[in-house]
KEVO-739559 format. One record per atom (N, C-alpha, C): x, y, z; residue in one letter. Coordinates in steps of 0.05 Angstrom, whole numbers, padded with zeros to 5 digits, always signed. Each point is the difference from the previous one (the first is absolute). Layout:
N
XYZA ...
//
This chain:
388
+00017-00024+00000X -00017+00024+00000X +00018+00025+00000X -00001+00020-00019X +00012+00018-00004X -00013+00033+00024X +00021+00002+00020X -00005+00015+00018X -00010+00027-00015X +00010+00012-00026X -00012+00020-00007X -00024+00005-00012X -00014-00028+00006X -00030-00001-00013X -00014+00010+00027X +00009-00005+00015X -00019+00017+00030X +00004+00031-00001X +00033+00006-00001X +00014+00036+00006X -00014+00008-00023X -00009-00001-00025X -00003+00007-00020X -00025+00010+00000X -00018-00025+00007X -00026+00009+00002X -00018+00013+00026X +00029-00006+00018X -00015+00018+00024X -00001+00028-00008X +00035+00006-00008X +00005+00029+00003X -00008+00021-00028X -00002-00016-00019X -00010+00016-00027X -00030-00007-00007X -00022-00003+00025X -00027-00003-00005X -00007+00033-00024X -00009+00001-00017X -00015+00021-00012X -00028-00005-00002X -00013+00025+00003X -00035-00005-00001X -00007+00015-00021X -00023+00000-00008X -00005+00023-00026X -00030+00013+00016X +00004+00021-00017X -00024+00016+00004X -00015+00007-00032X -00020+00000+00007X -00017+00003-00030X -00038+00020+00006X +00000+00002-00026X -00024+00020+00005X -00024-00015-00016X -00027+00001-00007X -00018-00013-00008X +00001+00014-00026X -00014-00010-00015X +00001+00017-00026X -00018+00011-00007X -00006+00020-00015X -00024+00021-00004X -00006-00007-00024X -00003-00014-00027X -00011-00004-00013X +00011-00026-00016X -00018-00006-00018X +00002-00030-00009X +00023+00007-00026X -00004+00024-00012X +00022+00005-00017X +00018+00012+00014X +00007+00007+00021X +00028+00021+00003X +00003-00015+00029X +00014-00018-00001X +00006-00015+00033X +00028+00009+00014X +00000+00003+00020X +00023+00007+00002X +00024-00021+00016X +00018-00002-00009X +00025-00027+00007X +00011+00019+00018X -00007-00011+00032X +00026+00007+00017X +00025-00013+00005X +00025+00013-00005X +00020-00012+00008X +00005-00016+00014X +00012-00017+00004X +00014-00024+00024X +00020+00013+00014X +00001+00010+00020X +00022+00022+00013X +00004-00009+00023X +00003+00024+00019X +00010-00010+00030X -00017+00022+00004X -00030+00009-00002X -00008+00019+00005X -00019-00015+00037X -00013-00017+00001X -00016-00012+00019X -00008-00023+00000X -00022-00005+00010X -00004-00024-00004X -00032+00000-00014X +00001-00020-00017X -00020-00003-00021X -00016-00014+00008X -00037+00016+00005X -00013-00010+00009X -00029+00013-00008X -00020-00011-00009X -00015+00011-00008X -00034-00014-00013X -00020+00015-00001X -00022-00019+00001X +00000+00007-00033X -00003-00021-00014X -00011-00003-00035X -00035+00003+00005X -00011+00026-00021X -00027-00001+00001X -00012-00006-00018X -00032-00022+00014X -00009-00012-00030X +00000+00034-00015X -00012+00016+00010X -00011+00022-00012X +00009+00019-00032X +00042-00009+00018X +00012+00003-00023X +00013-00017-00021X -00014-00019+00000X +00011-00020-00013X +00022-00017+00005X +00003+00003+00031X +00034-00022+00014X +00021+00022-00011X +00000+00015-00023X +00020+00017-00011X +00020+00002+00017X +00028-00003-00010X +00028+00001+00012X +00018-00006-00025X +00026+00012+00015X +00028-00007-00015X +00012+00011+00008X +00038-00022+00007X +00022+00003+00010X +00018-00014-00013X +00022+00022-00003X +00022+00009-00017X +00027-00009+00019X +00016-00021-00018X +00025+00001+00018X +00015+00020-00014X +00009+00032+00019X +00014+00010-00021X +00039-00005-00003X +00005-00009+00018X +00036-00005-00003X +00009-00020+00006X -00013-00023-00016X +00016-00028-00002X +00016+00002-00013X +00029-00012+00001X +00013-00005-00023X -00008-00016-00022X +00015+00005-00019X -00011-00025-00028X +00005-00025+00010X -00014-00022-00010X +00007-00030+00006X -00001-00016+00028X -00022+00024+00010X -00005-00011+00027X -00030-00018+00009X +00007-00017+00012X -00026-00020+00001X -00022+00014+00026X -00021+00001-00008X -00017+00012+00011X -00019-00023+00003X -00012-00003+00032X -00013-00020+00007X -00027+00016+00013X -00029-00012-00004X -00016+00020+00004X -00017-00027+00016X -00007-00003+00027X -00014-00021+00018X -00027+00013+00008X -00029-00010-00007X -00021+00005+00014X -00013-00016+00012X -00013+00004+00023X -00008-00012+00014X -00021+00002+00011X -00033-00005+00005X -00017+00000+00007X -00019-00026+00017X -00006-00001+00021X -00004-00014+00020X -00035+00002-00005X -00011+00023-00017X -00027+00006-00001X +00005-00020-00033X +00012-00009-00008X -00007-00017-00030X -00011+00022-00018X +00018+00033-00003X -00008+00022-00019X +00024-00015-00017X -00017-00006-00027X +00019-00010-00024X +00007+00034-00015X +00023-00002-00019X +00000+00019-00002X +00024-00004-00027X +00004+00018-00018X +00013+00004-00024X +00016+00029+00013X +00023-00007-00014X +00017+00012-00001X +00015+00010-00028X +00003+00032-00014X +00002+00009-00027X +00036+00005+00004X +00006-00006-00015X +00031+00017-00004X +00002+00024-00016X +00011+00016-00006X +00014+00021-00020X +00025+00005+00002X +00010+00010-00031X +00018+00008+00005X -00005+00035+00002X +00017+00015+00009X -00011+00028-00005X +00027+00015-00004X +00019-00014-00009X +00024+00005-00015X +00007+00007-00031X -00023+00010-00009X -00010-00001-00035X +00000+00030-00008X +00014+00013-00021X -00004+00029-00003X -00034+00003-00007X -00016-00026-00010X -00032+00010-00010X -00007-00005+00022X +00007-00009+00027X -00024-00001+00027X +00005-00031+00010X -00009-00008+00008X -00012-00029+00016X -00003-00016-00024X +00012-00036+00004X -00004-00019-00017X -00009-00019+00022X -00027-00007-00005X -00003-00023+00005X +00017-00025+00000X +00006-00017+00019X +00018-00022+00008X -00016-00025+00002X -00012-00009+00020X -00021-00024+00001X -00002+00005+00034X -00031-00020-00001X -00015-00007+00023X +00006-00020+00007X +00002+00003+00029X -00005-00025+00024X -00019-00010+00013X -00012-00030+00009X -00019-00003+00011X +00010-00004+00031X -00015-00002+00016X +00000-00017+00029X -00021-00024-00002X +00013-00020+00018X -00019-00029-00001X -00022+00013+00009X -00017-00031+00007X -00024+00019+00015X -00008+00007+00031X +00028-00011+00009X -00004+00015+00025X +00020+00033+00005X +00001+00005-00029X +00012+00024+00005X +00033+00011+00003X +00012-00029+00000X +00026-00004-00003X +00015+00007-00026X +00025+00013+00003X +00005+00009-00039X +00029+00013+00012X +00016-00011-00021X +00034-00006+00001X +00010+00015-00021X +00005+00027-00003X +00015+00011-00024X +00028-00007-00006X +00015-00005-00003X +00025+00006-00028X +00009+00017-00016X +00011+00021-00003X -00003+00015-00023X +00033+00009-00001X +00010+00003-00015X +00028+00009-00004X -00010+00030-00010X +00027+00022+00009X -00010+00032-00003X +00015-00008-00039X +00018-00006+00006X +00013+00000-00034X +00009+00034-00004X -00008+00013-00025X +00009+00023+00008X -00036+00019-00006X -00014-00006+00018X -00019+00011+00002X -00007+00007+00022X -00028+00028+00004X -00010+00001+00026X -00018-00007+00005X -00009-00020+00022X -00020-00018+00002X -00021+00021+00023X -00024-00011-00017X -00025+00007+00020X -00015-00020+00003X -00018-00001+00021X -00024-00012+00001X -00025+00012+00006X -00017-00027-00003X -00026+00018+00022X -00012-00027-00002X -00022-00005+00023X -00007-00022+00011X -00031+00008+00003X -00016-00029-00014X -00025-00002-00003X -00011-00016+00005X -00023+00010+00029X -00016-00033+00017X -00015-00009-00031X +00000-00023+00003X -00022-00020-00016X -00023-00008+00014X +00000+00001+00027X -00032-00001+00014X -00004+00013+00028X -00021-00009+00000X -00013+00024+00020X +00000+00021-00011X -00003+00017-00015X -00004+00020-00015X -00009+00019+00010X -00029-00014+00015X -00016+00027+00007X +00009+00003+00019X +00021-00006+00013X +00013+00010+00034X +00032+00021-00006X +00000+00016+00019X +00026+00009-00001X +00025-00014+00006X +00030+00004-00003X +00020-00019+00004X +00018+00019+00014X +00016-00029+00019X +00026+00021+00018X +00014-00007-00010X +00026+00017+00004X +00018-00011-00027X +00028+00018+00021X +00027-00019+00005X +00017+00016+00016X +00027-00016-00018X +00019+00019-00016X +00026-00009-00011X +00021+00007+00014X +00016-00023+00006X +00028+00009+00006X +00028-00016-00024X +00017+00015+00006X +00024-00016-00011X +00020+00001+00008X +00023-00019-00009X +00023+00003+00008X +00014-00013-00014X +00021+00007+00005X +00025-00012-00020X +00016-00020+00011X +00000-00034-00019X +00027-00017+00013X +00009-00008-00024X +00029+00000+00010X +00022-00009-00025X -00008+00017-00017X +00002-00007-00026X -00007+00011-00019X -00033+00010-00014X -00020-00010+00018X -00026-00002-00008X -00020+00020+00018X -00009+00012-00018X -00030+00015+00009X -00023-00013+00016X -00008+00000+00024X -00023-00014+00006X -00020+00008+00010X -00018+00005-00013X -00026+00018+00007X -00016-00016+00010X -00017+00001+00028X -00013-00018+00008X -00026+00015+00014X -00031-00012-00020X -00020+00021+00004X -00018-00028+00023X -00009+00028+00018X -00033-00015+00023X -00026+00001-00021X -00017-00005-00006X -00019+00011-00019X -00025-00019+00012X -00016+00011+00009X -00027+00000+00025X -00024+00008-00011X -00021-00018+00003X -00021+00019-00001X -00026+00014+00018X -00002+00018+00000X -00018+00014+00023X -00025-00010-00005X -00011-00007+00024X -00024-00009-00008X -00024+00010+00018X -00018+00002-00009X -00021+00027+00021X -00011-00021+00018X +00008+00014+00032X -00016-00020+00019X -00030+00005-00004X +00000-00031+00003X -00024-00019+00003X -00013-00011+00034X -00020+00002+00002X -00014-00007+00030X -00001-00028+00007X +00014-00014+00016X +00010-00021+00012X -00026-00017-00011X +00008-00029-00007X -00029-00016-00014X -00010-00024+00024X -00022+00010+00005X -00016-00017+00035X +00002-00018+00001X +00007-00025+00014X -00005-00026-00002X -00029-00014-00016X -00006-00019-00010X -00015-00010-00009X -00025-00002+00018X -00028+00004-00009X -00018+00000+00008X -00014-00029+00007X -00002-00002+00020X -00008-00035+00004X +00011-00014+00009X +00025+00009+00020X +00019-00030+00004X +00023+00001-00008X +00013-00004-00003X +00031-00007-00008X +00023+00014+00017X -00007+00014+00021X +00015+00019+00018X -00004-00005+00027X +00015+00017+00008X -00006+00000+00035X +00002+00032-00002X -00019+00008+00027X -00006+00014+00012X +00007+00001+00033X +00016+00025-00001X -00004+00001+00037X +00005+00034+00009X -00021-00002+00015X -00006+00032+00003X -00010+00018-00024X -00019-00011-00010X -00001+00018-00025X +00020+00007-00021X +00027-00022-00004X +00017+00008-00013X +00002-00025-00015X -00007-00010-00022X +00006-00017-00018X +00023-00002-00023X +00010-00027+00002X +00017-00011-00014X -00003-00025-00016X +00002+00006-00033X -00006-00019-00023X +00027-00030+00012X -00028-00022-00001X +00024-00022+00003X +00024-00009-00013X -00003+00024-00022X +00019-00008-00021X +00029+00018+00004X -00004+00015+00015X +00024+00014+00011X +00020-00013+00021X -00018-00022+00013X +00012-00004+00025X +00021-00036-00008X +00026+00011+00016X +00029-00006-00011X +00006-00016+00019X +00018-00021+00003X +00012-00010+00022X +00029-00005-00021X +00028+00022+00013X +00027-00012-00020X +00005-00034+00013X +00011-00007-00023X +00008-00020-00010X +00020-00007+00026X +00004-00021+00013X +00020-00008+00015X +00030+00010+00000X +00008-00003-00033X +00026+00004-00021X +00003+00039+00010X -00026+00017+00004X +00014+00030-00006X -00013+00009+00026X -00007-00009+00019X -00002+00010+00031X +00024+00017+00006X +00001+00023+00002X +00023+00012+00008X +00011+00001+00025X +00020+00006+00006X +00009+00004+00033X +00017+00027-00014X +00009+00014+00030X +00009+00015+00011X +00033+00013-00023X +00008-00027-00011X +00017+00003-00017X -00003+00008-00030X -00028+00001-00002X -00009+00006-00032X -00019+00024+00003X -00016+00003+00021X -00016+00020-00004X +00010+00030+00000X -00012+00021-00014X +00001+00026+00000X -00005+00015+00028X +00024+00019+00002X -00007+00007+00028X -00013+00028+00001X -00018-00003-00018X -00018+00032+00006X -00003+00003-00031X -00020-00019-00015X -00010+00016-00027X -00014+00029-00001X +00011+00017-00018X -00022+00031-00002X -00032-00013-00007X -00014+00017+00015X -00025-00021-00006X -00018+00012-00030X +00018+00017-00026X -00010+00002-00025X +00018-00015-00012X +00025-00020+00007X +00017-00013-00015X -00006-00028-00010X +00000-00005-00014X -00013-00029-00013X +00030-00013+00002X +00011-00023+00008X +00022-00009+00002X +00004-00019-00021X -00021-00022-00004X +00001-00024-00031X +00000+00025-00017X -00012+00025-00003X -00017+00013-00028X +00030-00002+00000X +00022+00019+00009X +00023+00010-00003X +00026-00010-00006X -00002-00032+00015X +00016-00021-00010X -00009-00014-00032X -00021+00000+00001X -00010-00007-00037X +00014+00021-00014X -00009+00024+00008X +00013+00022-00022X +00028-00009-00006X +00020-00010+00025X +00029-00003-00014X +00003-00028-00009X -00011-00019+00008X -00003-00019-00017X -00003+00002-00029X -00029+00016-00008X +00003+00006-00029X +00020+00012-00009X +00010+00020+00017X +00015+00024-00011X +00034-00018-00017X -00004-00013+00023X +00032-00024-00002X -00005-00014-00022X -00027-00022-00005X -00001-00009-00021X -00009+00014-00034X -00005+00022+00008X +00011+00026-00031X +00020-00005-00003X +00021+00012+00027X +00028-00002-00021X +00013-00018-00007X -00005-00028+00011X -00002-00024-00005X +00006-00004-00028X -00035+00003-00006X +00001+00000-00033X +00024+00010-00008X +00012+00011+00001X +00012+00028-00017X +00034-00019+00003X +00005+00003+00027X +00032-00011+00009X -00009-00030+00025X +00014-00016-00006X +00000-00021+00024X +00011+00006+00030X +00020+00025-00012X +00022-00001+00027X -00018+00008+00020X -00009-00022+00027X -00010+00018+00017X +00002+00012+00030X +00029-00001-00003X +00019+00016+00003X -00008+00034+00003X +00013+00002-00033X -00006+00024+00000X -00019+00017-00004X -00028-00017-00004X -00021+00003-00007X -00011+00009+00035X +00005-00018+00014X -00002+00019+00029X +00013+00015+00010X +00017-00001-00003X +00017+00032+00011X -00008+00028-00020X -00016+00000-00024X -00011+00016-00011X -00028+00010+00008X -00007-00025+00015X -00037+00003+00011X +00005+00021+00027X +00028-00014+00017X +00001+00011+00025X +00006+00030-00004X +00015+00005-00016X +00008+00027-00009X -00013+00015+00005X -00024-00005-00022X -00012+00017-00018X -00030+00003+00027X +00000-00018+00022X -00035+00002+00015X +00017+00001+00032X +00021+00002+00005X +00005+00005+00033X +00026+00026-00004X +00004+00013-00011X +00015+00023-00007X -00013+00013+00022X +00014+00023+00014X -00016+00020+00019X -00020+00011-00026X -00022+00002+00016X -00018+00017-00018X -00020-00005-00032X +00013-00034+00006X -00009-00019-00016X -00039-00006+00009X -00006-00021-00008X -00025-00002+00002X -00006-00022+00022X +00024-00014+00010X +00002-00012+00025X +00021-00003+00016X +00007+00036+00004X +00020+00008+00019X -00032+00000+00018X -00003-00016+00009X -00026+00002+00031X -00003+00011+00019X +00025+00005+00008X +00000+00014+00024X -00011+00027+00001X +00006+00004-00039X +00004+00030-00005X -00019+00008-00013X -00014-00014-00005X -00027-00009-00007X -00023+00021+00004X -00005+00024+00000X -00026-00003+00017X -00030-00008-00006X +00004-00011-00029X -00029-00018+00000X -00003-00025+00024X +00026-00002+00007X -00003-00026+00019X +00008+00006+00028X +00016+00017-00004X +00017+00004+00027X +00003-00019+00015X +00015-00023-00006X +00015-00023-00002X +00023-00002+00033X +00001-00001+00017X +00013-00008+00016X +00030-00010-00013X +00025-00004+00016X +00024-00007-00019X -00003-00027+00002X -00009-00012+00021X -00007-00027+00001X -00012-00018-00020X -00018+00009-00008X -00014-00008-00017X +00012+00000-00023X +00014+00027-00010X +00011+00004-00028X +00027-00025-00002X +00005-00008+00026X +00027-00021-00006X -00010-00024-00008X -00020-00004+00029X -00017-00026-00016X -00006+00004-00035X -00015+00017-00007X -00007-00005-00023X +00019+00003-00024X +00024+00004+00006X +00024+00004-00017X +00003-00031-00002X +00007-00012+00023X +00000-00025-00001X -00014-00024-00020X -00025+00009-00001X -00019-00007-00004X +00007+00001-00033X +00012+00023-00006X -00002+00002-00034X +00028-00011-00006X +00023+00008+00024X +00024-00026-00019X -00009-00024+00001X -00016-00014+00019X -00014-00027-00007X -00009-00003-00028X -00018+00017-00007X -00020+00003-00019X +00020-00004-00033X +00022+00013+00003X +00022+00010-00023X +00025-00012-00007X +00004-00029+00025X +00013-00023-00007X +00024+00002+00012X +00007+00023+00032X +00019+00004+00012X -00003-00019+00022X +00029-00007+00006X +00001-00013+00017X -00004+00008+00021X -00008-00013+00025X +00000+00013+00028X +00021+00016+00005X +00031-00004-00006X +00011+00010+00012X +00008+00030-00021X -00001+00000-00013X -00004+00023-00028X -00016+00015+00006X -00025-00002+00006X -00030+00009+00019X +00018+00013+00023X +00022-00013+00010X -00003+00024+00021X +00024+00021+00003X +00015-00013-00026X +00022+00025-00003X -00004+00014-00024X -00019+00001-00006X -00022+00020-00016X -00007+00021+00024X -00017-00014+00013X -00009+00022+00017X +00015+00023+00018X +00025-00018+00001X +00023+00018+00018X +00008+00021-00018X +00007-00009-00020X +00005+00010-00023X -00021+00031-00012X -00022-00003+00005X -00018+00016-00007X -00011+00015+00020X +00015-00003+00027X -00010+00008+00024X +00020+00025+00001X +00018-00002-00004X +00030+00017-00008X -00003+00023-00017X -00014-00012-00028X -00005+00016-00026X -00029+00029+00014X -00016-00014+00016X -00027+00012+00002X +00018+00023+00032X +00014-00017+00011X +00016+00025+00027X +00021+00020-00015X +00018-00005-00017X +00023+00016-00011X -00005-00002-00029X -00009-00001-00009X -00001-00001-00038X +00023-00013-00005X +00017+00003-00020X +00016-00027-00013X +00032+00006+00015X +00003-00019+00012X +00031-00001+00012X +00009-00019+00007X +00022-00006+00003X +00020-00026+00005X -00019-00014+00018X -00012+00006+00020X -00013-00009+00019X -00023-00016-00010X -00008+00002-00025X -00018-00016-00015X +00014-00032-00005X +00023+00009-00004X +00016-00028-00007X +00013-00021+00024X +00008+00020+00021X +00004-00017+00019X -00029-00012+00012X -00018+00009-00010X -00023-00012+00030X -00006-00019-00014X +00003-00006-00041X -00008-00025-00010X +00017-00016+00013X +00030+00009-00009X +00020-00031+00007X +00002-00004+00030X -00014+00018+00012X -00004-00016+00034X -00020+00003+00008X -00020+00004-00016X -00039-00010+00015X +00010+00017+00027X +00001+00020-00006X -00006+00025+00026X -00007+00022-00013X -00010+00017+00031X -00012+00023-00014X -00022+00004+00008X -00022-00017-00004X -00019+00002+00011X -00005+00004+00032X -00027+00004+00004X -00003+00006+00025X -00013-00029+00017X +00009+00006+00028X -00002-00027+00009X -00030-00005+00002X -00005-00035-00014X -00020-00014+00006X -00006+00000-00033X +00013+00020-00020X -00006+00003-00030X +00003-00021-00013X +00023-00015-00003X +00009-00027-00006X -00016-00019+00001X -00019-00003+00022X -00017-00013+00011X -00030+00000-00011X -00009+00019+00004X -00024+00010-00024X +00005-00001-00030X +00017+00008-00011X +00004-00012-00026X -00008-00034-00002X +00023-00010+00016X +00004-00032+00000X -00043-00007+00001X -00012+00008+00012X -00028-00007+00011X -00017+00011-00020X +00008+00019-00022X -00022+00001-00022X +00013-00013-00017X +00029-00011-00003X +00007-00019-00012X -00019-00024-00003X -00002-00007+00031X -00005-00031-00001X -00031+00004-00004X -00017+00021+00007X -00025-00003-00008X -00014-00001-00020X +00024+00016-00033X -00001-00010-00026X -00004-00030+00000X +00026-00007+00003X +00006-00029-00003X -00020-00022+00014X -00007+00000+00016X -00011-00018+00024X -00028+00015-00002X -00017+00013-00002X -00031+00011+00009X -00002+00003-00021X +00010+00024-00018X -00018+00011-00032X -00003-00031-00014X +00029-00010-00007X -00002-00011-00020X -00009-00024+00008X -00014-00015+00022X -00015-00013+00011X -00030+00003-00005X -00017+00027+00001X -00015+00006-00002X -00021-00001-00026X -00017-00018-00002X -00008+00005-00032X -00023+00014-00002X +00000+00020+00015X -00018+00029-00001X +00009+00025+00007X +00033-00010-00012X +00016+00026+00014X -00009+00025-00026X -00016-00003-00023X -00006+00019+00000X -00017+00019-00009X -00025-00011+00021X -00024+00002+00006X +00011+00018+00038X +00016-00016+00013X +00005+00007+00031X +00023+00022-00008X -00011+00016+00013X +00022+00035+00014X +00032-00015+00011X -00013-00017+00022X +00030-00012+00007X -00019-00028+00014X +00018-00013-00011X +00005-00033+00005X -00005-00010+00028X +00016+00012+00020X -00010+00006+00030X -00017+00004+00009X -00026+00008-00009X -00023+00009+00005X -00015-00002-00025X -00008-00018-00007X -00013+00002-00019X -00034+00011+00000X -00009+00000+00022X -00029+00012+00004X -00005+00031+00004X +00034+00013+00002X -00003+00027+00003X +00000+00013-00028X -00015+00033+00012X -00007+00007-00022X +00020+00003-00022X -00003+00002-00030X +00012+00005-00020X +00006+00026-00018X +00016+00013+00012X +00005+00026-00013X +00010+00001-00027X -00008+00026-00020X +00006-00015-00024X +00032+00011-00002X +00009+00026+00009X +00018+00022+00000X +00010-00004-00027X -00024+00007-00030X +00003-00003-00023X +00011+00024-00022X +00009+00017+00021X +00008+00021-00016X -00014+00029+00002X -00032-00007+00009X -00019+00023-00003X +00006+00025+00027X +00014+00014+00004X +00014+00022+00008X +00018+00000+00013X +00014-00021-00011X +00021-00017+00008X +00036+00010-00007X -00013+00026-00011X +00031+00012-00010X +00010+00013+00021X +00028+00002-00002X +00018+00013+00017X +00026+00012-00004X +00012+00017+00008X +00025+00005-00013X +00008+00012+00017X +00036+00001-00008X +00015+00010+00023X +00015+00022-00023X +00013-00009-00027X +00009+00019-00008X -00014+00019-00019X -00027-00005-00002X -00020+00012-00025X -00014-00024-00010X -00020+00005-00018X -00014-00026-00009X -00029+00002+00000X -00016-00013-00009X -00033-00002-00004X -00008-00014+00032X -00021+00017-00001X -00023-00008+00031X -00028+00005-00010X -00011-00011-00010X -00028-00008-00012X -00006+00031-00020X +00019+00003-00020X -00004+00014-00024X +00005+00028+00009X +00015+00000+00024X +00011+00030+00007X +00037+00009+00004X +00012+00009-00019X +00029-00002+00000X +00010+00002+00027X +00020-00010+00010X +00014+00015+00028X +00028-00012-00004X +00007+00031-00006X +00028+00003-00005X +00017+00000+00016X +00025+00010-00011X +00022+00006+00024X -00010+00031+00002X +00014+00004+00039X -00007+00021+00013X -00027+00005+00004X -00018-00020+00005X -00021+00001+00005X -00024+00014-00021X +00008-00002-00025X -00016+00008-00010X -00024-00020-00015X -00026+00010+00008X -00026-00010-00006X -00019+00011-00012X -00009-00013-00023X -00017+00006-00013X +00005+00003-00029X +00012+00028-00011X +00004+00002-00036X +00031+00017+00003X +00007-00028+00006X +00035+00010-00011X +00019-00015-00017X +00018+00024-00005X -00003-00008-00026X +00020-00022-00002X -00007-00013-00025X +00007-00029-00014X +00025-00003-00005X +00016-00026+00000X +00033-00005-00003X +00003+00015-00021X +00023+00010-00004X +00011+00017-00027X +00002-00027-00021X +00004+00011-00025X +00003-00025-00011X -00025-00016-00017X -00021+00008+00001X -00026-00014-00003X +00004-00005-00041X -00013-00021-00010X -00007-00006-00025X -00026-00004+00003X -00009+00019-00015X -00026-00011-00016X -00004-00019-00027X -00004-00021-00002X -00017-00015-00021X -00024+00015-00007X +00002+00012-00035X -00024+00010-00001X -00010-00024-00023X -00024+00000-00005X -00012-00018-00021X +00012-00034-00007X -00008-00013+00026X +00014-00021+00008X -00003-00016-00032X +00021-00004-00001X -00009-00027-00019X -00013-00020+00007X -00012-00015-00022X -00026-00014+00011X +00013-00028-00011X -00017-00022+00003X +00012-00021-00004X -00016-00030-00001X -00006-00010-00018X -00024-00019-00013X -00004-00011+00026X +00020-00016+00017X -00001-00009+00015X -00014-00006+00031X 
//
């Protein structure tokens, strides 16, 4: 395992920021930059409309584009080039299976690559949509959340006639009611020690499951296929820096466990799992310094009892989830009768350095509301169209 697949993708996480687009002919491509973090609701209203521009790859660089959806939003993906003195050339489309899974490839060659990304269902619902990237070795890896909002609905009553129990006026459909399996009974060594009670824990481990098997498709190494996931989703200020969280406001406890939980998920070993965490515990206290490297090659660093919590959402991947054959239908495995939060995205944005929070910019220096857009912007006017 090549140690600079971890330094690489801890310390050169990039996020993008992007704007919605205002019309079906004149869209606008935001840059891929270091402006914030990319986050933002797609509206049916405007047609999902988007596009993002890598603008300073070098030539001949492999660009890897991973989506992932836990809601089964399938979804197409357009290329361009926009390196043409007449405008934009059409390149070709990508699909996702049908649970929404979809593995890009694309070499830059000596062109500038754009995209833009199009749900195939649920249509009539809006979509969350959060990009980050980062760079390993030699390769681009864009890795998108893509969610769909879905308008609450009024809890559906137990069946009329029988099939439930009742006590105190409070009924419960027999069909809810669970007893785990002997095999995923947890103890003290697997369970979570304080879930946020809007955090869905299976929804979140599926997401990197899929997310892992995108890039899958794409490269086998998975290797470095996780040290690109970790990168790019526990960076400070990432989308599960938790602590820092305040959709969740995440205890640190918890955020170790569930770190754990995802090197399980991404094919690290236990003991990798926890000089990761030392490792990233370093990066999130001092930003990038030698001290990053000593706490890998001696699993220190962390704070006491951290080691420990990691190791215990380790083993509750391994031993409870993947035991569970309704892990993902159940919030967490441990409880399977408690409630199920969906935490699907729907005002679910956050940002530390700038970025989308349910279709309202918030920049750096606190600016909110209509400010203004990365320098740099391309418009696509009069998209080319395409039989297809």
């Amino acid at each position: 395992m090549k140690f600079s697949h971890f330094l690489v993708t801890v310390c050169s996480i990039v996020l993008l920021s992007f704007n919605s687009a205002n019309a079906a002919d004149n869209l606008d491509c935001i840059p891929v930059d270091i402006s914030g973090a990319g986050e933002h609701d797609l509206k049916e209203s405007q047609s999902f409309e988007n596009c993002y521009i890598f603008d300073d790859i070098p030539e001949n660089t492999d660009v890897k584009i991973a989506i992932a959806s836990v809601d089964n939003v399938r979804s197409k993906v357009r290329l361009w080039d926009m390196n043409k003195p007449s405008g934009q050339r059409y390149i070709t489309d990508y699909h996702s299976n049908s649970q929404g899974t979809l593995g890009v490839l694309v070499n830059s060659s000596n062109r500038k690559l754009a995209f833009s990304i199009s749900p195939l269902n649920y249509l009539n619902e809006n979509k969350h949509i959060r990009i980050s990237q980062t760079k390993l070795d030699d390769s681009i890896i864009v890795v998108i959340h893509l969610t769909n909002i879905k308008e609450e609905s009024e809890p559906t009553p137990p069946p009329v006639g029988g099939g439930g129990t009742c006590n105190n006026g409070i009924c419960q459909d027999e069909r809810s009611l669970f007893v785990a399996p002997l095999a995923m009974q947890c103890t003290s060594n697997e369970q979570s020690p304080g879930t946020p009670s809007n955090f869905n824990i299976n929804r979140n481990i599926k997401f990197f499951e899929r997310l892992s098997e995108a890039l899958n498709t794409i490269d086998s190494s998975s290797v470095s296929n996780g040290a690109a996931i970790i990168g790019s989703a526990f960076c400070s200020g990432c989308e599960f820096d938790l602590k820092n969280n305040p959709q969740y406001n995440a205890d640190e406890a918890f955020g170790n466990w569930f770190f754990g939980a995802v090197a399980a998920t991404l094919g690290f070993s236990k003991d990798e799992a926890v000089r990761l965490a030392a490792m990233a515990q370093s990066y999130q206290d001092n930003g990038w310094s030698s001290q990053m490297i000593y706490n890998y090659l001696n699993s220190s660093g962390d704070n006491s009892g951290d080691p420990e919590l990691v190791i215990r959402g380790y083993d509750y991947k391994t031993n409870i989830y993947d035991a569970d054959p309704d892990n993902e239908t159940n919030s967490d495995s441990c409880s399977p009768q408690s409630s199920n939060p969906s935490n699907s995205g729907l005002g679910g944005g956050y940002s530390v350095g700038g970025g989308w929070n349910l279709g309202i910019w918030i920049g750096f220096g606190g600016c909110i509301g209509d400010c203004e857009i990365p320098t740099g912007r391309v418009t696509i006017t009069d998209l080319a169209t395409d039989p297809r």
